[in-house]
C-alpha positions as CSV (number, residue, x, y, z in Angstrom):
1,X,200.0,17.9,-92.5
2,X,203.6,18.1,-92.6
3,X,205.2,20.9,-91.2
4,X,208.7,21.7,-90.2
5,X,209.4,21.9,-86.1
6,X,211.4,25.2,-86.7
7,X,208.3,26.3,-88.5
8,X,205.7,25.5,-86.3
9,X,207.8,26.6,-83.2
10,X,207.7,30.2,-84.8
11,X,203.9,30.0,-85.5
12,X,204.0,29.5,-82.1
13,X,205.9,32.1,-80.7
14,X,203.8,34.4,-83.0
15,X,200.6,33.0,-81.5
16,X,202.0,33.5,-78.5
17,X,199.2,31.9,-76.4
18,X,200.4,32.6,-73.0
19,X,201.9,35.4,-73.9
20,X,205.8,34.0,-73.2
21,X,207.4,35.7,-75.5
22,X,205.7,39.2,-75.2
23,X,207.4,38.8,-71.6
24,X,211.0,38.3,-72.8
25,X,211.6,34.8,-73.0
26,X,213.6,33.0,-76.2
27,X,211.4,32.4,-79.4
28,X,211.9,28.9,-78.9
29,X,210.1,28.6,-75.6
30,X,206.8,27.1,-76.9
31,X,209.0,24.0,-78.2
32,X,207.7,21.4,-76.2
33,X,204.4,22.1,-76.8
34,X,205.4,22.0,-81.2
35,X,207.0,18.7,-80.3
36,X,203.4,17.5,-79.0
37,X,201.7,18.7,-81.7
38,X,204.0,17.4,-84.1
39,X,203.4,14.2,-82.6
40,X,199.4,14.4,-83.3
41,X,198.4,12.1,-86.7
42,X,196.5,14.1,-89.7
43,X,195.7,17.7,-89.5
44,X,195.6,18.8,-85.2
45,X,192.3,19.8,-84.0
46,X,191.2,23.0,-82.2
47,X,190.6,20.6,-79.4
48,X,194.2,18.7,-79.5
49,X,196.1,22.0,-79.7
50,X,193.9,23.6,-76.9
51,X,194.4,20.3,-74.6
52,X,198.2,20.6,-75.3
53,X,198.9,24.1,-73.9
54,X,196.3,23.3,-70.9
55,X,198.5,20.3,-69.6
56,X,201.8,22.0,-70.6
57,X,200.4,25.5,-68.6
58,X,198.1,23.5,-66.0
59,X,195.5,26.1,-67.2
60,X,192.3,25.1,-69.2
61,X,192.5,28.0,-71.0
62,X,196.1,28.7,-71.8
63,X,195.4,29.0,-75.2
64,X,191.8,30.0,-76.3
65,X,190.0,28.3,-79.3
66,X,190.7,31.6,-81.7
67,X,194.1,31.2,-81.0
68,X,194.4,27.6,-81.7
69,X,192.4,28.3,-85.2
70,X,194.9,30.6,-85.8
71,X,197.8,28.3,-85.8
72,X,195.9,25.8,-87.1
73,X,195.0,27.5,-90.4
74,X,198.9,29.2,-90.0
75,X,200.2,25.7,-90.5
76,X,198.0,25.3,-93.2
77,X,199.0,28.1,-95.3
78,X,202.3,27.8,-94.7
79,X,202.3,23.8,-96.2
80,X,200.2,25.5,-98.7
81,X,197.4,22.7,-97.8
């Protein structure tokens, strides 16, 4: 799945996992963890995406499996795959 960082880093802040933005910070904040999953080969698993934000936020469940579908199937639909 190819997908554009500025993209996905927006998905991102509309996921809003950890709920970053909701507290003020930039919409970019979540970049790092885009640049991870960018980095992932084929489409990125619930799994991979959850792992991701629970190293990034030392917290298993920084971003529950729901969440993860959703930007999962966001990135989807928005490479129209």
């Amino acid at each position: 799945m190819s997908i554009a960082r500025d993209e996905l880093i927006e998905i991102l802040a509309e996921a809003d996992p950890v709920g970053l933005i909701a507290s003020g910070a930039p919409r970019d904040e979540y970049a790092a963890e885009a640049d991870a999953i960018l980095a992932l080969r084929g489409v990125p698993r619930l799994a991979e995406i959850t792992g991701i934000f629970a190293v990034s936020f030392s917290e298993p469940g920084a971003c529950p499996r729901d969440t993860a579908r959703w930007i999962v199937e966001e990135m989807a639909r928005r490479t129209g795959q």
